[in-house]
ROMI-522387 format. One record per residue: x, y, z of N, C-alpha, C in turn; residue number from 1; residue in three letters. Coordinates in pm, 1 decimal, padded with zeros to 6 digits. Example, Ala and Ser with C-alpha at 12.3 -4.5 7.8 and 13.67 -1.06 7.14 Angstrom:
% residues 2
ATOM;01319.0;-00569.0;00780.0;01230.0;-00450.0;00780.0;01320.0;-00330.0;00780.0;1;ALA
ATOM;01285.0;-00225.0;00708.0;01367.0;-00106.0;00714.0;01290.0;00003.0;00787.0;2;SER
This chain:
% residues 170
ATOM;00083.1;-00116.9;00000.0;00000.0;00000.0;00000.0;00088.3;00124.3;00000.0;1;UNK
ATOM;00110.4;00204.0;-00053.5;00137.2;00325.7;-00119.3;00084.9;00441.1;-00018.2;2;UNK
ATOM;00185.6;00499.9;00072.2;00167.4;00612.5;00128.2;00152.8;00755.2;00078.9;3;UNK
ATOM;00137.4;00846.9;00146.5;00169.5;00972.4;00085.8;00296.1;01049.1;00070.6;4;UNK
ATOM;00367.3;00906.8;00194.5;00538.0;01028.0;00164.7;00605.0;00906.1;00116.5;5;UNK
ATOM;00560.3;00763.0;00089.7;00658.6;00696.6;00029.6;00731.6;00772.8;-00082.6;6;UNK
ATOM;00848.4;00725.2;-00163.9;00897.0;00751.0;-00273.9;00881.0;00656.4;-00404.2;7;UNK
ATOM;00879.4;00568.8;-00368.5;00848.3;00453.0;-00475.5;00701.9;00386.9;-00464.3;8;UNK
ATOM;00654.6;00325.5;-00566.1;00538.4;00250.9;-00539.2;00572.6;00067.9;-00524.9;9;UNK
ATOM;00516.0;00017.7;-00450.6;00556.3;-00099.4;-00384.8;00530.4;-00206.2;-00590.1;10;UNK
ATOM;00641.6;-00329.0;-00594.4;00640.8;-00381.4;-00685.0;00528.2;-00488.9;-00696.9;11;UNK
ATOM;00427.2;-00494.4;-00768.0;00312.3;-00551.4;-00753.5;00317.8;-00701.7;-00831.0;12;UNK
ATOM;00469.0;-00667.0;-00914.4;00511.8;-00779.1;-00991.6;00563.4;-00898.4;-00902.1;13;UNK
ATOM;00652.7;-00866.8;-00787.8;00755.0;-00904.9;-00699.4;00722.8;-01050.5;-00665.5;14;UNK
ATOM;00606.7;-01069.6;-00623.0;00624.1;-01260.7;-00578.3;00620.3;-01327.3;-00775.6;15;UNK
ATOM;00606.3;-01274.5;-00861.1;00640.4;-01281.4;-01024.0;00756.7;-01352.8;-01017.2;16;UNK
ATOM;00797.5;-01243.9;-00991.4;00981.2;-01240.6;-01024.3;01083.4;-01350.3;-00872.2;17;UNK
ATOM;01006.4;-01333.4;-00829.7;01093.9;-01463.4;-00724.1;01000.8;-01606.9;-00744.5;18;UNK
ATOM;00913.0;-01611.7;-00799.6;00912.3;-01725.8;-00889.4;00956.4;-01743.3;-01010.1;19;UNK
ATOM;01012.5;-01660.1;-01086.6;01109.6;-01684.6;-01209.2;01226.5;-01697.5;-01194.0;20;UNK
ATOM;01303.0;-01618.6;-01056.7;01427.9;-01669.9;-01068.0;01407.4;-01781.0;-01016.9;21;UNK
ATOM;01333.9;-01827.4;-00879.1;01343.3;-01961.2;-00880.3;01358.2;-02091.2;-01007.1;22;UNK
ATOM;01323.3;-02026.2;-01102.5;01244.6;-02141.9;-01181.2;01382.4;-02115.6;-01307.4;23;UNK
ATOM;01437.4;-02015.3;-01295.7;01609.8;-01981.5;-01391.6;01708.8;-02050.9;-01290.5;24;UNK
ATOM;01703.6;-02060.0;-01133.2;01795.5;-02107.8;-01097.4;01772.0;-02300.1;-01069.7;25;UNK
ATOM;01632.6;-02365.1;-01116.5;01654.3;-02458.8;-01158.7;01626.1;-02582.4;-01023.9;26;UNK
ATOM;01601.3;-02693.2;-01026.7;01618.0;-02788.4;-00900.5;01466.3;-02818.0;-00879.7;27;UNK
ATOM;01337.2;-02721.2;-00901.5;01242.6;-02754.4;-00840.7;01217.7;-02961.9;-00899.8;28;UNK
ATOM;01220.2;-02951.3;-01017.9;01106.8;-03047.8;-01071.2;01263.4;-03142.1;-01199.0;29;UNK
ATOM;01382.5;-03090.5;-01153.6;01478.8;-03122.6;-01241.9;01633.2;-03108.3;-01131.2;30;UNK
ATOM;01744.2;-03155.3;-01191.4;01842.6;-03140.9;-01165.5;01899.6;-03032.4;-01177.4;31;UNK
ATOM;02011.7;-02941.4;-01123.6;02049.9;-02784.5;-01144.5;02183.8;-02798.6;-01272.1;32;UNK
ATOM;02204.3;-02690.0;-01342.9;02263.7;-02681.3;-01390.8;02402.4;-02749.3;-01348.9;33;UNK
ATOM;02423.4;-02680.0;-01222.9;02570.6;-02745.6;-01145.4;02540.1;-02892.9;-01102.8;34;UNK
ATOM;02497.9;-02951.8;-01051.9;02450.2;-03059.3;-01075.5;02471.5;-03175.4;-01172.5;35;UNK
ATOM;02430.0;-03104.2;-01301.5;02407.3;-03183.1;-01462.1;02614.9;-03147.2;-01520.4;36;UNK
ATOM;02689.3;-03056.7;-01451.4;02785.6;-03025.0;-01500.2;02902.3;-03074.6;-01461.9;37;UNK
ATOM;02871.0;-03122.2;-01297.4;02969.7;-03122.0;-01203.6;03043.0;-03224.6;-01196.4;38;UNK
ATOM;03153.2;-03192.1;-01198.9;03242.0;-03310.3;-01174.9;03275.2;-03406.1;-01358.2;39;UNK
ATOM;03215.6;-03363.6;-01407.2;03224.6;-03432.3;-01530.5;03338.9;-03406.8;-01604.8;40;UNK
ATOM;03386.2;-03574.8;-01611.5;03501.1;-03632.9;-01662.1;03573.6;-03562.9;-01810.0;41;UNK
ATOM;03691.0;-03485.9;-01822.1;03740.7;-03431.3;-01912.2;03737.8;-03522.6;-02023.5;42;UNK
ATOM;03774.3;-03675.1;-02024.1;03808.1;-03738.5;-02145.9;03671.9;-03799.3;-02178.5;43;UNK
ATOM;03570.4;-03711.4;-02112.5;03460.8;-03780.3;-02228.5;03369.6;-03620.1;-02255.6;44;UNK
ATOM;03450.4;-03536.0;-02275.1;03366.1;-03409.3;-02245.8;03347.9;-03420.5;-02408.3;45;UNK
ATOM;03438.1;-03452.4;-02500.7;03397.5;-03445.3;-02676.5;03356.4;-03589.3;-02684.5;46;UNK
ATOM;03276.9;-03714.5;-02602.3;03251.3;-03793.0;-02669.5;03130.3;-03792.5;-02720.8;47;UNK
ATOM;03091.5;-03832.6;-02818.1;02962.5;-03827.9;-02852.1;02910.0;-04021.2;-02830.3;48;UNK
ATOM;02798.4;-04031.9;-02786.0;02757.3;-04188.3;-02740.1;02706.3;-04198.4;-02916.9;49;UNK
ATOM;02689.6;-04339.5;-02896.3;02589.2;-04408.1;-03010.6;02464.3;-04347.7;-03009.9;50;UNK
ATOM;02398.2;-04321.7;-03137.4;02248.4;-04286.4;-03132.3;02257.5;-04152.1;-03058.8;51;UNK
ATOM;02346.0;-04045.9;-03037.6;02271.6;-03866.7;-03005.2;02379.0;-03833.8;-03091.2;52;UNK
ATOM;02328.5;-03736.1;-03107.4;02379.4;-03625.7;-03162.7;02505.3;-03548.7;-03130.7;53;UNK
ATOM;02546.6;-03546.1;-03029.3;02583.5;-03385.5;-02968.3;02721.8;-03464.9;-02884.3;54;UNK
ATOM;02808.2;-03421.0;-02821.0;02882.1;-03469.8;-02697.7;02860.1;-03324.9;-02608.3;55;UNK
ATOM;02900.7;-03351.1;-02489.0;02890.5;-03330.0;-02375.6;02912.1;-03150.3;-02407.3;56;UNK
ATOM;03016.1;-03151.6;-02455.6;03085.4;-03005.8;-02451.1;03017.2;-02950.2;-02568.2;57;UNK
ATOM;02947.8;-02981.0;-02698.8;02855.4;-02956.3;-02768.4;02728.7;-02861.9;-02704.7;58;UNK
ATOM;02651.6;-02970.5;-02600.1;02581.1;-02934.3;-02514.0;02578.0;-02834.5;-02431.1;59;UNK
ATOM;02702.7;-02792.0;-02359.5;02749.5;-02713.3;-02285.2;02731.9;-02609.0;-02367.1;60;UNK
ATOM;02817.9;-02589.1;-02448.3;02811.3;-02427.9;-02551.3;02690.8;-02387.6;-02602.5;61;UNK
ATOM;02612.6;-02502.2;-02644.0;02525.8;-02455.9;-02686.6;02379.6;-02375.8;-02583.1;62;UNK
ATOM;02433.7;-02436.3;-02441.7;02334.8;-02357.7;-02344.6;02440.7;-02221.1;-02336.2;63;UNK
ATOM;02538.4;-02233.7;-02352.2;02576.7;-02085.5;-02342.6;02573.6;-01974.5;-02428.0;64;UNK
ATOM;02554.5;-02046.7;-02583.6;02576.9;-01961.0;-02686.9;02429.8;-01865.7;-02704.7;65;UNK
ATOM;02314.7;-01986.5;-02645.2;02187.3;-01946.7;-02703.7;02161.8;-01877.8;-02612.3;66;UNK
ATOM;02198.2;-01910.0;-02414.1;02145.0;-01796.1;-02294.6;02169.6;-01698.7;-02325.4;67;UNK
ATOM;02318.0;-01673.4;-02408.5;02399.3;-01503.4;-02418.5;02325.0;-01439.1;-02533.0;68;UNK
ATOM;02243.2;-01577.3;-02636.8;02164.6;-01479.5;-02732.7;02042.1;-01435.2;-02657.5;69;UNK
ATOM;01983.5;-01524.7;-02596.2;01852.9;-01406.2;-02515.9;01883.1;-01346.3;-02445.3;70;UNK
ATOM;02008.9;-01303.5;-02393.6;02055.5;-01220.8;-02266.1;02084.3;-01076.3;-02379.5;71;UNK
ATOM;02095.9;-01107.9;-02475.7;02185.3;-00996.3;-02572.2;02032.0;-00947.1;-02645.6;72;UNK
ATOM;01934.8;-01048.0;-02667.4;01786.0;-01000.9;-02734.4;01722.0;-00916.1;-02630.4;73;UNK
ATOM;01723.5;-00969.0;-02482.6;01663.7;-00896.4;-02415.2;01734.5;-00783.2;-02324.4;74;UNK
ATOM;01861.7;-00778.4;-02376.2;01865.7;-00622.4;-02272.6;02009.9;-00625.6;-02387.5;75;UNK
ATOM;02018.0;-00563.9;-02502.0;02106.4;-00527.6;-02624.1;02213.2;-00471.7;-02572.4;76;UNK
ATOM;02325.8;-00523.1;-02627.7;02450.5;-00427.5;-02582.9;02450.4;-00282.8;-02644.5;77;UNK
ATOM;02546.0;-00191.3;-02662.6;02537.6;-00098.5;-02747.7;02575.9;-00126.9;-02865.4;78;UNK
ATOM;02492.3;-00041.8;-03000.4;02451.4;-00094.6;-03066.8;02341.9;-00183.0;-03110.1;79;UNK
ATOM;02250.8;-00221.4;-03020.5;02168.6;-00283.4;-03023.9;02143.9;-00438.8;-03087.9;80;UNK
ATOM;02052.8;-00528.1;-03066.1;02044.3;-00635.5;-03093.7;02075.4;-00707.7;-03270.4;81;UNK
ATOM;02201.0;-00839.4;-03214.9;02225.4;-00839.1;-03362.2;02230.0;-00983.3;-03359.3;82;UNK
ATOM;02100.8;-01039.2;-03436.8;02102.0;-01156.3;-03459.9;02187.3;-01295.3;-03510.8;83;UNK
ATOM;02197.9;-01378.2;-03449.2;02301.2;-01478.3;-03493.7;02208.5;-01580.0;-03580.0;84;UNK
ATOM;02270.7;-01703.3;-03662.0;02260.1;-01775.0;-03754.8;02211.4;-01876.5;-03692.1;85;UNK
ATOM;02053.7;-01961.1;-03700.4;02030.4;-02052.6;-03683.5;02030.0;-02146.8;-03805.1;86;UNK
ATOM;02115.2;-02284.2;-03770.6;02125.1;-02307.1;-03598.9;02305.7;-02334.4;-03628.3;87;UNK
ATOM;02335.6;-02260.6;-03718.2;02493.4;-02285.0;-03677.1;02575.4;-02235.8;-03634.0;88;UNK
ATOM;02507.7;-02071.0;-03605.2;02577.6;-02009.3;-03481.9;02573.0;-02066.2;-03345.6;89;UNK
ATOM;02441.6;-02131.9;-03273.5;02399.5;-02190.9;-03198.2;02432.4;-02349.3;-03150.7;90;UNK
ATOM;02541.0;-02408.9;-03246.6;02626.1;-02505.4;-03231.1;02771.5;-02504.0;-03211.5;91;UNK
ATOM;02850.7;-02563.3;-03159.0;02982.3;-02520.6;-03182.4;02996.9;-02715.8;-03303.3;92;UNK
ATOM;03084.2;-02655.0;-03374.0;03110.8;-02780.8;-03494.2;03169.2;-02876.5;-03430.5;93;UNK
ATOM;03282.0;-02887.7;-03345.0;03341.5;-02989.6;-03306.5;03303.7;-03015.3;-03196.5;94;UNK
ATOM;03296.1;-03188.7;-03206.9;03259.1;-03241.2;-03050.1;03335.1;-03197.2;-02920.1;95;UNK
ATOM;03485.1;-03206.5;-02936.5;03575.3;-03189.9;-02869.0;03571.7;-03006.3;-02821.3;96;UNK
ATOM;03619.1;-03004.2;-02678.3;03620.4;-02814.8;-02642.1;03771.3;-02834.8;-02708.9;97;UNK
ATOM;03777.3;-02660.8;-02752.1;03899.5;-02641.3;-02789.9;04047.1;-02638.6;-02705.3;98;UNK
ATOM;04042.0;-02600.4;-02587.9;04090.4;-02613.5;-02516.5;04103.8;-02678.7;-02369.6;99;UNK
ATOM;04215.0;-02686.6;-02262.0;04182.9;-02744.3;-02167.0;04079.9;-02679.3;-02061.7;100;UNK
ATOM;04107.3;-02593.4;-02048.2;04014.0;-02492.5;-01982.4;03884.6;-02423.3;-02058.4;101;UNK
ATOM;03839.9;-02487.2;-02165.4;03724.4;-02430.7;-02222.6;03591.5;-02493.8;-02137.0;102;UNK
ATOM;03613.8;-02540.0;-02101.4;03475.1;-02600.9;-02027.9;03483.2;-02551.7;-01923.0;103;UNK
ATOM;03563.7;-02513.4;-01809.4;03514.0;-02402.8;-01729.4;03475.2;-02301.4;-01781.1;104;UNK
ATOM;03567.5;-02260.9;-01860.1;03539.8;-02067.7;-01904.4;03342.9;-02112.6;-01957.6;105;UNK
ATOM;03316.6;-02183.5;-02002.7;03182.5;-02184.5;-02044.7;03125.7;-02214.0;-01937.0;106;UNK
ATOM;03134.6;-02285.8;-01791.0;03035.7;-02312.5;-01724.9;03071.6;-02156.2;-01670.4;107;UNK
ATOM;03131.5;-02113.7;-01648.4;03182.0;-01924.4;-01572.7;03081.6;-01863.2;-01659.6;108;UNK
ATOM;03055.1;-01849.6;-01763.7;03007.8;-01738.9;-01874.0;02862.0;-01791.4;-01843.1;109;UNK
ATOM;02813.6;-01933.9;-01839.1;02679.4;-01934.0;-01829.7;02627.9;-01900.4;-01703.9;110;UNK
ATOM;02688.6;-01903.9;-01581.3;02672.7;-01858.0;-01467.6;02644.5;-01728.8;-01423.5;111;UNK
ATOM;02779.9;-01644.2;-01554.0;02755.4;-01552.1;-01490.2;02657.4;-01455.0;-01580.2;112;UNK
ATOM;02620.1;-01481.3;-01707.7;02531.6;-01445.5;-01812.3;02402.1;-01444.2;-01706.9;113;UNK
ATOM;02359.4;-01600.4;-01721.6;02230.8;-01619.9;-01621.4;02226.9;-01487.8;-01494.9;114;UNK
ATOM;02305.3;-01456.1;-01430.2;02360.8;-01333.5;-01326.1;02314.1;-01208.6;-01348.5;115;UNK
ATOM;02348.9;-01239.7;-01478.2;02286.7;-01094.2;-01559.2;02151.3;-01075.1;-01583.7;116;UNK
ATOM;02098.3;-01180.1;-01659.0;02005.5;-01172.9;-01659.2;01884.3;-01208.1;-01525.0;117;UNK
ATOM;01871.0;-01248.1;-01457.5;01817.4;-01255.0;-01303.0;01819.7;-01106.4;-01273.9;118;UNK
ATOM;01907.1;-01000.6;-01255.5;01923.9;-00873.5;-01221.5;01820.4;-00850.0;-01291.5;119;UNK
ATOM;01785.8;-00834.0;-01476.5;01701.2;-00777.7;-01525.2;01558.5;-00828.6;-01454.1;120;UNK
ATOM;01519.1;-00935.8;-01438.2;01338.1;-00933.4;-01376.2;01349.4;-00891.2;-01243.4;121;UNK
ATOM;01512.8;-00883.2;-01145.7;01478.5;-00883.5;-01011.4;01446.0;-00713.6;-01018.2;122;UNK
ATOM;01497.8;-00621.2;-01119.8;01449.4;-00508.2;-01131.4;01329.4;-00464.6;-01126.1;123;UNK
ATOM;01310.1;-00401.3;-00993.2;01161.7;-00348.6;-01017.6;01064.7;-00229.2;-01115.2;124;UNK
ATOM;01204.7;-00225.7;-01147.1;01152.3;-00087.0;-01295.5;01159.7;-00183.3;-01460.6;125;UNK
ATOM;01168.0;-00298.6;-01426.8;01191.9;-00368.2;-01586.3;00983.7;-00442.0;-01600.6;126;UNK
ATOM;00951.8;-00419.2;-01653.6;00834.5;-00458.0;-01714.4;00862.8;-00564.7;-01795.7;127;UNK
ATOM;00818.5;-00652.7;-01696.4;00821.3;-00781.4;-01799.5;00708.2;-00859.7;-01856.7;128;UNK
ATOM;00621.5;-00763.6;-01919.7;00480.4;-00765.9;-02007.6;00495.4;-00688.8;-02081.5;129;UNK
ATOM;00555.5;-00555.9;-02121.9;00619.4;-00492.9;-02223.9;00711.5;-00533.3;-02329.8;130;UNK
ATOM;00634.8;-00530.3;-02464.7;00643.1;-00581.6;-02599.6;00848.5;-00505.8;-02637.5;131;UNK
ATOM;00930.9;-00642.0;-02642.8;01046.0;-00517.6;-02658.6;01013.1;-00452.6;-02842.7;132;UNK
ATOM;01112.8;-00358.7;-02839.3;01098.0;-00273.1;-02952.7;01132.1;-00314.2;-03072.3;133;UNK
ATOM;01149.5;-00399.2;-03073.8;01233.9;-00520.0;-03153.1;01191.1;-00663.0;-03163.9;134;UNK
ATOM;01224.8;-00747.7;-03241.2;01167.5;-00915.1;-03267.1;00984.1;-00873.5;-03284.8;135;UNK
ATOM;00903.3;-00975.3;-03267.2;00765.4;-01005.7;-03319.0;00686.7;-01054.2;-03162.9;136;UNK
ATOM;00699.2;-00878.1;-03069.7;00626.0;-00907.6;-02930.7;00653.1;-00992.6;-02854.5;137;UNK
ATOM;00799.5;-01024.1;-02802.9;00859.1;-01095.8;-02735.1;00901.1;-00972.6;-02603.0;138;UNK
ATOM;00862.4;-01063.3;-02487.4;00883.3;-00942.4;-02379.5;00976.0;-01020.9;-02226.7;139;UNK
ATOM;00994.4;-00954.7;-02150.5;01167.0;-01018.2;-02021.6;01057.2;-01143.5;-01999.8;140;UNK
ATOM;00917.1;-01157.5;-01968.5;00902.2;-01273.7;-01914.6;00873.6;-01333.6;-01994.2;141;UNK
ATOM;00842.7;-01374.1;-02119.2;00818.0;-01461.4;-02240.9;01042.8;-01473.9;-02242.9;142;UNK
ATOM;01097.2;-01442.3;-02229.7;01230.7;-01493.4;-02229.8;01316.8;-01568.4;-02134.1;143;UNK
ATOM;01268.8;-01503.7;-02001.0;01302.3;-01603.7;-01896.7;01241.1;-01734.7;-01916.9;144;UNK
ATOM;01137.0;-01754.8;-01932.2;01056.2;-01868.5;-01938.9;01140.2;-01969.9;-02054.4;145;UNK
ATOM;01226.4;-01910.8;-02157.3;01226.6;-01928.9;-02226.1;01348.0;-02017.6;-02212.3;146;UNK
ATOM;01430.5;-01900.9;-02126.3;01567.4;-01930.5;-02105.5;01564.3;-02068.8;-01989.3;147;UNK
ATOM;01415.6;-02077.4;-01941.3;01440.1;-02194.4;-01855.1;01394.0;-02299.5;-01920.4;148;UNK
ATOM;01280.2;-02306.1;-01985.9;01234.2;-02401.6;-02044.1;01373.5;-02483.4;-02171.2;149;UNK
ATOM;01424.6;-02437.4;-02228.7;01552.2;-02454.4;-02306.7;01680.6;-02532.7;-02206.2;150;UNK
ATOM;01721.0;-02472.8;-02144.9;01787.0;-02492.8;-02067.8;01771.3;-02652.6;-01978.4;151;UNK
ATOM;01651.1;-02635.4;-01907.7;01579.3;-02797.1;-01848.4;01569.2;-02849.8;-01956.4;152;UNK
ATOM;01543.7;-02848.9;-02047.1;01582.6;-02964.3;-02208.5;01666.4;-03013.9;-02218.2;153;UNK
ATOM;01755.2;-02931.9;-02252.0;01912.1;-02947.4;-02266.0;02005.3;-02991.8;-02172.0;154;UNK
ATOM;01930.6;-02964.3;-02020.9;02016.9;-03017.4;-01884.1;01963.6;-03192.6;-01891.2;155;UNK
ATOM;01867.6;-03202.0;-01939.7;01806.8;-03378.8;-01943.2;01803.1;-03431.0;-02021.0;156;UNK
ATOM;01895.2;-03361.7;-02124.0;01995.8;-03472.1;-02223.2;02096.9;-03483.6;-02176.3;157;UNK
ATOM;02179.3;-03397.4;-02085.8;02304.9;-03404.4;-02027.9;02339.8;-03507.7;-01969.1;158;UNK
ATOM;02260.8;-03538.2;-01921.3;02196.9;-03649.8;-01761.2;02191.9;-03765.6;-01847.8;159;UNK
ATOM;02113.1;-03773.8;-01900.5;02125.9;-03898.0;-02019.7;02249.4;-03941.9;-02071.8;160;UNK
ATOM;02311.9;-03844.3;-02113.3;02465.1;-03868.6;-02204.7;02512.4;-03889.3;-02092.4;161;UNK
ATOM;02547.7;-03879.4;-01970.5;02607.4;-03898.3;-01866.3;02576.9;-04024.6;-01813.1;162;UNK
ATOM;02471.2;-04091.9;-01825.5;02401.0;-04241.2;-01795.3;02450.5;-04334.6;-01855.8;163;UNK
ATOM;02474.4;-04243.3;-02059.3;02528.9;-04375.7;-02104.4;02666.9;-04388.9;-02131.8;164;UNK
ATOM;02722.4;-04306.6;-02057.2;02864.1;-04302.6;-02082.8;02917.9;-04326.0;-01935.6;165;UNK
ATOM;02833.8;-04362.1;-01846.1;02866.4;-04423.4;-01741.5;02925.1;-04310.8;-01622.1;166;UNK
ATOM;02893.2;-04202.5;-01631.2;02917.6;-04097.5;-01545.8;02832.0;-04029.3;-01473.9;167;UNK
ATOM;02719.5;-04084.0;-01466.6;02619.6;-04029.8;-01367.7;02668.1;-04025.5;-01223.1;168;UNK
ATOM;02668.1;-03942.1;-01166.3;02701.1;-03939.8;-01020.1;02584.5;-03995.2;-00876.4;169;UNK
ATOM;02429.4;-03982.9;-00976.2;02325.6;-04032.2;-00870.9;02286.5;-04153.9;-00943.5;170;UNK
């Protein structure tokens, strides 16, 4: 309720938005990102199993390549929003990470991307029912949703490839 000498008006969005980050930071109804990542064995990070598609580190980039594209659709660097190539921007080509340390630097970047974006809905001045100015009426909460729903996909193939390559930890 809204006084006469408050300064701000109270966020009417607010139990919204602490059910979305809940639901970006993952665990309710699924395994967490860290979880689906952890501990997983370097010499099978480029294997790809029989019958999928993708190996491990495939997987990985590709939750990072696509979070940083809705992190970059929904709040544009300068210069504004600049679309990448589906879907082969959104893949990396080789099974194998390029380096030894590429699979941290990607679990760091999706961590801290996701970081970024959480700030935008925990903002109480970001409207997240407002059409952005840009794309075909896509707005912060049609993207979070988006960024989670994608993400829990992609974390329960992880889990899988990890089952059949004999690295499941539970």
């Amino acid at each position: 309720m809204r006084t006469a000498d408050s300064k701000h008006t109270p966020d009417e969005h607010e139990p919204l938005r602490k059910q979305l980050i809940a639901l970006l930071d993952g665990g309710q109804a699924h395994v967490t990102f860290d979880e689906a990542v952890r501990d997983f064995p370097a010499q099978h990070r480029g294997t790809i199993p029989p019958n999928l598609p993708y190996s491990a580190w495939q997987l990985l980039e590709h939750l990072r390549i696509t979070q940083r594209d809705i992190l970059n659709f929904s709040a544009p660097p300068t210069g504004g929003y600049h679309p990448i190539a589906w879907p082969d921007d959104y893949w990396p080509k080789s099974p194998q990470p390029p380096a030894t340390n590429s699979w941290e630097q990607s679990i760091t970047l999706i961590r801290s991307d996701l970081d970024h974006f959480k700030t935008l809905i925990q903002n109480p001045n970001s409207d997240l029912f407002k059409p952005f100015r840009w794309g075909d009426g896509q707005n912060l909460l049609r993207e979070a949703l988006l960024i989670a729903d994608h993400t829990a996909y992609h974390l329960g193939e992880l889990v899988v490839l990890r089952r059949i390559l004999g690295v499941w930890h539970k």
